[in-house]
Each structure stands twice: as structure tokens, then as C-alpha cells.
Residue, then its C-alpha position, 0 to 999 in steps of 0.5 A: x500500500x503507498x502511503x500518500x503524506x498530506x500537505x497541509x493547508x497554505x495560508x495566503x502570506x501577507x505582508x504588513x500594511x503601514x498607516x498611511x496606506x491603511x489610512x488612504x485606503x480608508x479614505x478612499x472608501x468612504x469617498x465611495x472611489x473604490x469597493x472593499x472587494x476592489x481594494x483588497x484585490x487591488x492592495x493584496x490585503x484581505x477584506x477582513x482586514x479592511x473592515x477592522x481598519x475602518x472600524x478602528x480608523x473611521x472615527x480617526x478619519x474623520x477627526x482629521x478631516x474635521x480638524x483640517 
């Protein structure tokens, strides 16, 4: 009997995104420019990533926009 090994799953690698891009990816989406699912394409970045950025960033965002 041949004995077949199993390869494991592989994740897809990400690489870490810095603020700025988090920040203009956001900014881009609430400006209505670009969709989640047309960014994380776009950026090689996962779409869950994307909506804890614009829940833990939004209201950053628009404190900045505000104040500018």
C-alpha cells in the first residue's frame, strides 16, 4: 500500500500594511472611489482586514478631516 503524506493547508502570506496606506485606503472608501472587494484585490490585503481598519480608523478619519 503507498502511503500518500498530506500537505497541509497554505495560508495566503501577507505582508504588513503601514498607516498611511491603511489610512488612504480608508479614505478612499468612504469617498465611495473604490469597493472593499476592489481594494483588497487591488492592495493584496484581505477584506477582513479592511473592515477592522475602518472600524478602528473611521472615527480617526474623520477627526482629521474635521480638524483640517
Amino acid at each position: 500500500m503507498e502511503e500518500s503524506k498530506k500537505t497541509p493547508c497554505r495560508k495566503k502570506k501577507y505582508e504588513k500594511v503601514g498607516f498611511e496606506l491603511k489610512l488612504f485606503i480608508i479614505n478612499q472608501i468612504h469617498n465611495g472611489q473604490i469597493s472593499i472587494n476592489h481594494a483588497a484585490q487591488k492592495y493584496d490585503v484581505s477584506r477582513s482586514s479592511i473592515f477592522y481598519w475602518i472600524k478602528k480608523y473611521s472615527t480617526l478619519e474623520q477627526i482629521n478631516t474635521g480638524m483640517a
